[in-house]
C-alpha positions as CSV (number, residue, x, y, z in Angstrom):
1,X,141.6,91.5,59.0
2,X,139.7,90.3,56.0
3,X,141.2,93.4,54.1
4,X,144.7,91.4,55.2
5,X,143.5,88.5,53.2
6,X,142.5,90.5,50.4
7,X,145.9,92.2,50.1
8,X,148.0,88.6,49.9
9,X,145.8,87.5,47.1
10,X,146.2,90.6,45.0
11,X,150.0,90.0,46.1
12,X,150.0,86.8,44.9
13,X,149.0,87.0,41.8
14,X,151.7,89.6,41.2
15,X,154.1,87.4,42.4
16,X,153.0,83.7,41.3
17,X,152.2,84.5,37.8
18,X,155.1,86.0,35.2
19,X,154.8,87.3,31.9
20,X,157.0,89.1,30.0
21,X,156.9,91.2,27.1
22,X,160.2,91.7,25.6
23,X,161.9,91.0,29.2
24,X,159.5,92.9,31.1
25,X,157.3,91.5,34.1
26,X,153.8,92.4,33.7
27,X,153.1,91.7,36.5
28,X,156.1,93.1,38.4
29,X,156.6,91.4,41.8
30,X,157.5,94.2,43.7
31,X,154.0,95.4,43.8
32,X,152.9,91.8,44.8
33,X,155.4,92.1,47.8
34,X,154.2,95.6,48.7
35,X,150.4,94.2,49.1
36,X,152.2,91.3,51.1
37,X,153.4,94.0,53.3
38,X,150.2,95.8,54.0
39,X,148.3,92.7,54.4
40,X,150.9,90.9,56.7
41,X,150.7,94.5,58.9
42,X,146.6,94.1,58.8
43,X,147.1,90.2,60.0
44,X,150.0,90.8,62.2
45,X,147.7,90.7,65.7
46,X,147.1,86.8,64.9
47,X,150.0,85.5,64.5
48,X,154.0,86.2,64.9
49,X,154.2,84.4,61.4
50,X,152.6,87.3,60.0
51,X,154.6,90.0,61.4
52,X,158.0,87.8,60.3
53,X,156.3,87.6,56.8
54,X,156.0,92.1,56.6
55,X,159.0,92.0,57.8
56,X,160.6,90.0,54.7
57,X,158.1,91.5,52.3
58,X,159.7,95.0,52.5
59,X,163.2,93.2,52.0
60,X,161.4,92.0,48.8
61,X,159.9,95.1,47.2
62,X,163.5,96.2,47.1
63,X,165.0,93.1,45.9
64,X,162.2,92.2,43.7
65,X,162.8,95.5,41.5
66,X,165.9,93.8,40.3
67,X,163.4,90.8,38.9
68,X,160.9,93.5,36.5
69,X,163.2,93.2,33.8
70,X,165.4,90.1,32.4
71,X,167.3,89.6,29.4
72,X,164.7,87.6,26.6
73,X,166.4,84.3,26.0
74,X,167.4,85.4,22.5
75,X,169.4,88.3,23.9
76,X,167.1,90.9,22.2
77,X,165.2,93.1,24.4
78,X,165.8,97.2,25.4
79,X,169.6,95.4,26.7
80,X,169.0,97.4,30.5
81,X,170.4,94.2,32.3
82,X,173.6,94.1,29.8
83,X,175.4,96.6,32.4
84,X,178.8,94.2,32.5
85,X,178.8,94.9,36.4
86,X,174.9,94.9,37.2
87,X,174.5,91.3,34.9
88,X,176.9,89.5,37.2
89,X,174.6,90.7,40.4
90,X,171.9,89.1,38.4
91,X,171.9,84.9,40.1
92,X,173.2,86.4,43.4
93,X,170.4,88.6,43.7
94,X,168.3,86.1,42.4
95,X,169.1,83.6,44.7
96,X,168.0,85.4,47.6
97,X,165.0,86.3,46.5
98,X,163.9,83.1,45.8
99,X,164.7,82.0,49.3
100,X,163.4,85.0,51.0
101,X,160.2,84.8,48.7
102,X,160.1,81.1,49.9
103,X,160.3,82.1,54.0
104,X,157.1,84.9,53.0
105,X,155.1,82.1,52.0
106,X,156.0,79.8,54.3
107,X,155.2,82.7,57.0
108,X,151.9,82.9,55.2
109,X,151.3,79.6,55.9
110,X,152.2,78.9,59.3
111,X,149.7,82.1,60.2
112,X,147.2,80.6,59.0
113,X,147.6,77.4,60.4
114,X,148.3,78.8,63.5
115,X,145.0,80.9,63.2
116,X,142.9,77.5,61.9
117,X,144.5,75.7,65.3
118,X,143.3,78.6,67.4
119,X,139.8,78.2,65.7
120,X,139.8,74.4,65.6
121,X,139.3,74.6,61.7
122,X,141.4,71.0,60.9
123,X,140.1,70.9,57.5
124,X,141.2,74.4,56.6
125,X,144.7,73.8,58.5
126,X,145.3,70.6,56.4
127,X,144.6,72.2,53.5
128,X,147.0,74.9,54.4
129,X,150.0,72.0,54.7
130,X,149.2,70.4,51.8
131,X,149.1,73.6,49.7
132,X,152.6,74.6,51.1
133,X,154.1,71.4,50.0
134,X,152.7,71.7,46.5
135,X,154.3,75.2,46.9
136,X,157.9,73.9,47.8
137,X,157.4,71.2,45.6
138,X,156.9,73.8,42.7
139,X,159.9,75.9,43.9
140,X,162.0,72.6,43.8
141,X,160.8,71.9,40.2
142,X,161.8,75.9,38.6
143,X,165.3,75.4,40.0
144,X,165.6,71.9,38.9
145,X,164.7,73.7,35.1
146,X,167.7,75.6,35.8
147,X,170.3,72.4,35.7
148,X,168.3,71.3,32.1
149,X,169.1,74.0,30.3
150,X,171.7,72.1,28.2
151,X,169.0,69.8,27.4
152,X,166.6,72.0,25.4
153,X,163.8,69.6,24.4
154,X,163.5,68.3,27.8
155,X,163.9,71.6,29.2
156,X,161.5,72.9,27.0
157,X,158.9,70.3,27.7
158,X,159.5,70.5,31.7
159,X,158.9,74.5,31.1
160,X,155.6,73.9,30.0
161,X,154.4,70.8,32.7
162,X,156.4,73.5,35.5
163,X,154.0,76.9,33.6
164,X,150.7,74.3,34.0
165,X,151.0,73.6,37.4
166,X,152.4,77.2,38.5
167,X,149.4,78.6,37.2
168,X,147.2,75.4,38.8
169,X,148.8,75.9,42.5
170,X,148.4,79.9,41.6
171,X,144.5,79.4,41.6
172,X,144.4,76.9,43.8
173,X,146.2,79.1,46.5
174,X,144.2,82.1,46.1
175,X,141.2,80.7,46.5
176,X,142.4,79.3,49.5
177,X,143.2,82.6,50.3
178,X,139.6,83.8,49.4
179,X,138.5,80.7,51.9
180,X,140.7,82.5,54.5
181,X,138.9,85.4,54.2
182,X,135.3,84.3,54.8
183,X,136.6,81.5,57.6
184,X,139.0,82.7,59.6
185,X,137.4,86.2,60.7
């Protein structure tokens, strides 16, 4: 089980923190998702939430290949996305991952609060809740950046308050995660 944990931190940091390089994802997402999938399948015995979660997660490696590359905002970039028919895929596709991505870590959650209420741990079950709201909350503020794109200087300046606390929530989850992993054993 503690292997389980280790596997959905690696997988977040795939999948909480992006950087690109001329429109590729370092850190592509579909290999976060994969180690979601083989650490949701290690937790799966504790709680239904994890076995919804590997369910999803496989959805995701496939959609999530779809995310390794985007257009840089100046258009330049090895132009792999500027198909004509595969660029007008590109929100759709986008779109669901985001929500499926959001149901994986809201599955994450719920497991573990559902493991914390079986162990009586409140403090680590609290913890749990509050770090999914700050995830939703997150979530909320990326597509909200979406609609202020025709404001570039606020835009701009929300991109970098939205890039602080991504990467803020990113640690703060994973070593919540690494808590997980010496606690709930």
């Amino acid at each position: 089980m503690k292997n389980g944990f280790t596997k959905i931190f690696w997988g977040f940091l795939f999948i909480m923190i992006n950087f690109r390089i001329t429109g590729f994802d370092i850190l592509p997402d579909p290999i976060g998702y994969l180690l979601f999938f083989i650490g949701f399948k290690e937790l799966s015995s504790k709680s239904n939430y994890f076995i919804k979660g590997r369910n999803c997660s496989i959805i995701m490696v496939i959609l999530s290949i779809f995310t390794i590359y985007q257009t840089p905002p100046n258009g330049k970039g090895a132009g792999l996305i500027k198909l004509g028919v595969l660029e007008k895929f590109i929100i759709p596709i986008s779109i669901i991952v985001l929500i499926i991505g959001i149901y994986i870590v809201y599955n994450l959650f719920m497991g573990v609060k559902e493991m914390c209420h079986q162990q009586e741990n409140t403090l680590l079950y609290d913890e749990a809740e509050d770090l999914w709201r700050k995830y939703i909350y997150l979530t909320i503020g990326i597509v909200f950046l979406g609609l202020l794109i025709h404001i570039p200087l606020i835009a701009i300046l929300f991109a970098i308050v939205l890039a602080i606390a991504s990467i803020i929530l990113a640690v703060k989850i994973m070593k919540f995660i690494k808590k997980c992993e010496s606690v709930l054993i």
